[in-house]
C-alpha positions as CSV (number, residue, x, y, z in Angstrom):
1,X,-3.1,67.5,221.8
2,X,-4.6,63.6,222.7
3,X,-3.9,61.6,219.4
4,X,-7.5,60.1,218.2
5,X,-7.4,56.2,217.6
6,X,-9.2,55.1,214.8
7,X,-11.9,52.0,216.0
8,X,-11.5,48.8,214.3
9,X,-13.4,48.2,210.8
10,X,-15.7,45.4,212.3
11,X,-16.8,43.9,208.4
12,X,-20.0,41.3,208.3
13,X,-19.3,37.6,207.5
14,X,-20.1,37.5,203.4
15,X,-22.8,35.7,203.8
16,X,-24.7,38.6,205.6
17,X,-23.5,41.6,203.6
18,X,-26.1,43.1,201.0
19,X,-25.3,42.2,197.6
20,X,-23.2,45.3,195.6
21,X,-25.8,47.2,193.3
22,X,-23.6,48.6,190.3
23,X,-24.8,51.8,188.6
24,X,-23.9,52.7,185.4
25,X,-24.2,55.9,184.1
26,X,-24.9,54.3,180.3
27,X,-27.9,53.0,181.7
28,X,-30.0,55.5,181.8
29,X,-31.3,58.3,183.8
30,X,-33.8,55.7,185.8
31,X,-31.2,53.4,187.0
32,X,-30.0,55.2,190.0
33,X,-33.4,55.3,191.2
34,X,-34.4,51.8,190.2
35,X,-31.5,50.6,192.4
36,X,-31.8,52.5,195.0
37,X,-35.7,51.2,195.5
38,X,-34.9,47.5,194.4
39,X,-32.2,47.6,197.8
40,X,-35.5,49.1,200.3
41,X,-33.6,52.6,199.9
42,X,-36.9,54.3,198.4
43,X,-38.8,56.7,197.8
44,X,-35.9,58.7,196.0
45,X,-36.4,62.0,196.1
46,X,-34.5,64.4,193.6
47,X,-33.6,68.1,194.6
48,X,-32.3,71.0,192.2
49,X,-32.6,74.9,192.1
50,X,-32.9,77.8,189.5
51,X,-32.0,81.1,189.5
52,X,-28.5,80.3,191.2
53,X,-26.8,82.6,188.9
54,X,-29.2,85.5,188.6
55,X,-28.7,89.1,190.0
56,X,-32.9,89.6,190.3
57,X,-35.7,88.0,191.1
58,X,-36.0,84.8,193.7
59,X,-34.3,81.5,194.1
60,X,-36.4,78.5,193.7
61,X,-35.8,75.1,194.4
62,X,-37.6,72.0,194.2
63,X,-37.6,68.2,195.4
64,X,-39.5,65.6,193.6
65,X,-40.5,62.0,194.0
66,X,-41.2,60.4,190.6
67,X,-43.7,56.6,189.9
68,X,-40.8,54.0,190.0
69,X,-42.5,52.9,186.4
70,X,-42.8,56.2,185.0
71,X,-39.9,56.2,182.5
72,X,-42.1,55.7,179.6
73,X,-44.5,58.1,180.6
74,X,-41.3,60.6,181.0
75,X,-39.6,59.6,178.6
76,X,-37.0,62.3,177.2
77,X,-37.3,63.9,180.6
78,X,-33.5,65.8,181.6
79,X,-32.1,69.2,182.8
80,X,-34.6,71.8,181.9
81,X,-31.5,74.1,180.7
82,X,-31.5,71.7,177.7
83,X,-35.4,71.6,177.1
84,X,-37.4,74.0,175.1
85,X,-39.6,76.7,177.0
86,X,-42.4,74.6,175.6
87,X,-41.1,71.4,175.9
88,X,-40.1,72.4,180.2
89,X,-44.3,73.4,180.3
90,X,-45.3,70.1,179.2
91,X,-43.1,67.8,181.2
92,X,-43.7,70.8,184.0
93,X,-47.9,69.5,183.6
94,X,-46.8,65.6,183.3
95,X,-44.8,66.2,186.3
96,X,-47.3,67.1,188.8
97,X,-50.1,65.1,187.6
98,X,-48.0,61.8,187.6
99,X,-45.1,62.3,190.6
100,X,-45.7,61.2,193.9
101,X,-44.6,63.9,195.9
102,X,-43.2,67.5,195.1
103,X,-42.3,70.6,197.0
104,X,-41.5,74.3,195.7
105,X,-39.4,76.4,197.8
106,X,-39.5,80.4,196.5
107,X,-36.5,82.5,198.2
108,X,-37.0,86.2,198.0
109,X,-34.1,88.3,197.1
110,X,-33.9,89.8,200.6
111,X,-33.2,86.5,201.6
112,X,-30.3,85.5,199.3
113,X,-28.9,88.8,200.3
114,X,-29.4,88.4,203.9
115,X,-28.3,84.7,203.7
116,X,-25.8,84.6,200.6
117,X,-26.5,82.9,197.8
118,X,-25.0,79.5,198.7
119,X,-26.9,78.7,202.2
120,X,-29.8,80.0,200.9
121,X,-29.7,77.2,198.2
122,X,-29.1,74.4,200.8
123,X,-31.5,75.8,203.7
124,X,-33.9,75.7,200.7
125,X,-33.0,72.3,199.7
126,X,-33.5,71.4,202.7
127,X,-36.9,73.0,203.3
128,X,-37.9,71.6,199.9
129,X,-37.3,67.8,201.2
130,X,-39.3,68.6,204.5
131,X,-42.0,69.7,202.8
132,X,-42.5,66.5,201.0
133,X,-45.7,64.7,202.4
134,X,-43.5,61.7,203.4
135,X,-40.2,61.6,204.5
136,X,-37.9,60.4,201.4
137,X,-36.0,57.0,202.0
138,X,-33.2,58.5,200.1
139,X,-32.3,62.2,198.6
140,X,-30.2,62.8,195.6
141,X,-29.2,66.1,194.8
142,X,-26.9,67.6,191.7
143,X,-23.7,68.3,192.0
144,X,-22.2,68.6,195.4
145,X,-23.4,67.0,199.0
146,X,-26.0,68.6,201.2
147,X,-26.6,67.0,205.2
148,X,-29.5,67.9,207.1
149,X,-32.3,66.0,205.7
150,X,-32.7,63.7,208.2
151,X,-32.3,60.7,205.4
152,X,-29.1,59.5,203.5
153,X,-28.4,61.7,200.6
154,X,-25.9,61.5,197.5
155,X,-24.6,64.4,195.7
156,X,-24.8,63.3,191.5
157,X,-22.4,65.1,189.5
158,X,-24.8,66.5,186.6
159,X,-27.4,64.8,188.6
160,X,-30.3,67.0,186.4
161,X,-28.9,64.9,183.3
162,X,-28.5,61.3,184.9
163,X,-31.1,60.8,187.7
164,X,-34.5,61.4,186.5
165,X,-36.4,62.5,190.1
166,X,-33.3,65.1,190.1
167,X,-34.6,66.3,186.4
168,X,-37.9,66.6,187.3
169,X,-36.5,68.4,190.4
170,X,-35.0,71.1,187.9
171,X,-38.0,71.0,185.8
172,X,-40.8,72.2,188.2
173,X,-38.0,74.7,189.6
174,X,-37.0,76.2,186.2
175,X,-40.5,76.8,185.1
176,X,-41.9,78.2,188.4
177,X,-38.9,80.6,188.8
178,X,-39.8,82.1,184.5
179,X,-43.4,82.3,185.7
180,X,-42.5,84.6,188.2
181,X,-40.0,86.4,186.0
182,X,-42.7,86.9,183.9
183,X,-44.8,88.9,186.2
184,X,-42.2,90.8,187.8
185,X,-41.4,91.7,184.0
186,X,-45.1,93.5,184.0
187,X,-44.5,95.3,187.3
188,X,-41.0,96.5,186.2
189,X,-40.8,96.5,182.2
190,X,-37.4,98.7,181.9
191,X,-35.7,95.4,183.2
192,X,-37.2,93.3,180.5
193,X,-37.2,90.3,183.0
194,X,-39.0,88.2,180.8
195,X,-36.5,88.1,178.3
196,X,-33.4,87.0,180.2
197,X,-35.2,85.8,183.6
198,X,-33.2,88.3,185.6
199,X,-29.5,86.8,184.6
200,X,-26.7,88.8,183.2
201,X,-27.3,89.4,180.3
202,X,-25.7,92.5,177.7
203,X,-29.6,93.7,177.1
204,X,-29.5,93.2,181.5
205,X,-26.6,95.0,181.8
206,X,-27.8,97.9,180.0
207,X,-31.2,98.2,182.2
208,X,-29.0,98.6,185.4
209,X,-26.4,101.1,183.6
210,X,-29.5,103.1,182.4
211,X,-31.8,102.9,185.5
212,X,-29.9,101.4,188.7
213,X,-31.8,98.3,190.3
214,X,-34.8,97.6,191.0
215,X,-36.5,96.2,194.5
216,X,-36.4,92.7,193.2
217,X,-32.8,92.8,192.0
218,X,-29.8,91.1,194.6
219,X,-27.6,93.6,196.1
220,X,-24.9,91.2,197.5
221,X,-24.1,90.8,193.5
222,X,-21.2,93.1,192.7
223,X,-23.1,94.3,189.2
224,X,-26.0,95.5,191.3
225,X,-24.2,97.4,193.3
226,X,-22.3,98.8,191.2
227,X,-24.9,100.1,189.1
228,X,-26.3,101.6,192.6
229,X,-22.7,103.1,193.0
230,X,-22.0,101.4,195.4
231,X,-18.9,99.5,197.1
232,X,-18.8,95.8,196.3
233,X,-20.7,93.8,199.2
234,X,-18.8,91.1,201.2
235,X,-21.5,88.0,200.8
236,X,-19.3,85.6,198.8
237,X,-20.2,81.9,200.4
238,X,-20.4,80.0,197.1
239,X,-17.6,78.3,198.5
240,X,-18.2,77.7,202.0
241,X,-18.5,74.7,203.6
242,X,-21.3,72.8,204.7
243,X,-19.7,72.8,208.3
244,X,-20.0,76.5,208.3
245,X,-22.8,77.3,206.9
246,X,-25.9,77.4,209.4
């Protein structure tokens, strides 16, 4: 097997390098951003999902582009799992009155089951980026890396709680993905969707013991079928790699 040479690091004189931007998380959740658009790398888009976890209902994720000088007019703004249901439906309004771009992706069930639940979160992310008006200078995304955007992207650890595009991102996901929980809670009322938003849940758990699962619920998830009486299925990519993955 040929033995691959690594090519030379070729570095700019220091005189031509860009300067360093620092980031530190202390600064607050509009500093990633900031710096990002103060070195030509914006707009910043943020991207971030909801419904990862659930056994029923879709999969909905979102990118966002917030104002650059919005941080007063958002202030308080951070991963809707630690915001009221009525504090998520106001930022959810402020949000798409005042960004500059957004894009919901909704991913049936049929889909996370056909897909898995892990590429059908990044082929979403994905498709939630494209369907930005403009093109993003730069992605950020929570928690681990995503390629395919056709832009530079980051992966921020707890990216929800210290980039605010990546909140907002969470924000417009979260609340979308209860609305529809909501109305599949009318067309299917045993479940009591509306309640737990179609995650596992002991007051769940019992619905599927007592009546099996519904059309919306995710048959790749071992609780689902079991409650069918079924064998476990085999779609467990949580963990596979991007390089494998489409």
């Amino acid at each position: 097997m040929p033995v691959r040479r690594r090519r030379p690091r070729i570095l700019l004189p220091a005189e031509l390098r860009p300067a360093r931007a620092v980031v530190r998380r202390s600064a607050g959740s509009w500093t990633l951003q900031s710096t990002l658009h103060r070195h030509g790398l914006g707009p910043v888009a943020g991207v971030d999902e909801a419904g990862r976890g659930a056994c029923a209902g879709p999969l909905v994720v979102a990118a966002c582009v917030l104002r650059p000088g919005d941080a007063r007019a958002l202030d308080g703004l951070t991963d809707s799992k630690l915001l009221t249901a009525t504090a998520r439906e106001e930022y959810y309004a402020l949000i798409r009155r005042r960004a500059l771009d957004h894009a919901i992706v909704v991913i049936p069930p049929e889909e996370v089951d056909r897909r898995g639940v892990h590429v059908a979160n990044i082929e979403g992310m994905r498709r939630a980026v494209a369907g930005l008006a403009s093109p993003p200078g730069y992605v950020l995304t929570d928690g681990f890396a995503v390629r395919g955007f056709g832009t530079p992207a980051l992966a921020v650890p707890k990216g929800d709680q210290v980039a605010a595009c990546v909140a907002a991102a969470s924000v417009l996901a979260k609340v979308t993905r209860d609305r529809i929980m909501v109305e599949l809670d009318g067309e299917h009322p045993r479940y009591r969707f509306a309640e737990h938003k179609g995650y596992c849940t002991p007051v769940h758990d019992a619905a599927l013991a007592e009546h099996g699962p519904s059309a919306v619920h995710r048959w790749s998830f071992v609780n689902v079928r079991a409650a069918a009486g079924r064998a476990p299925a085999l779609v467990h990519n949580d963990g596979v790699s991007e390089e494998t993955e489409l």
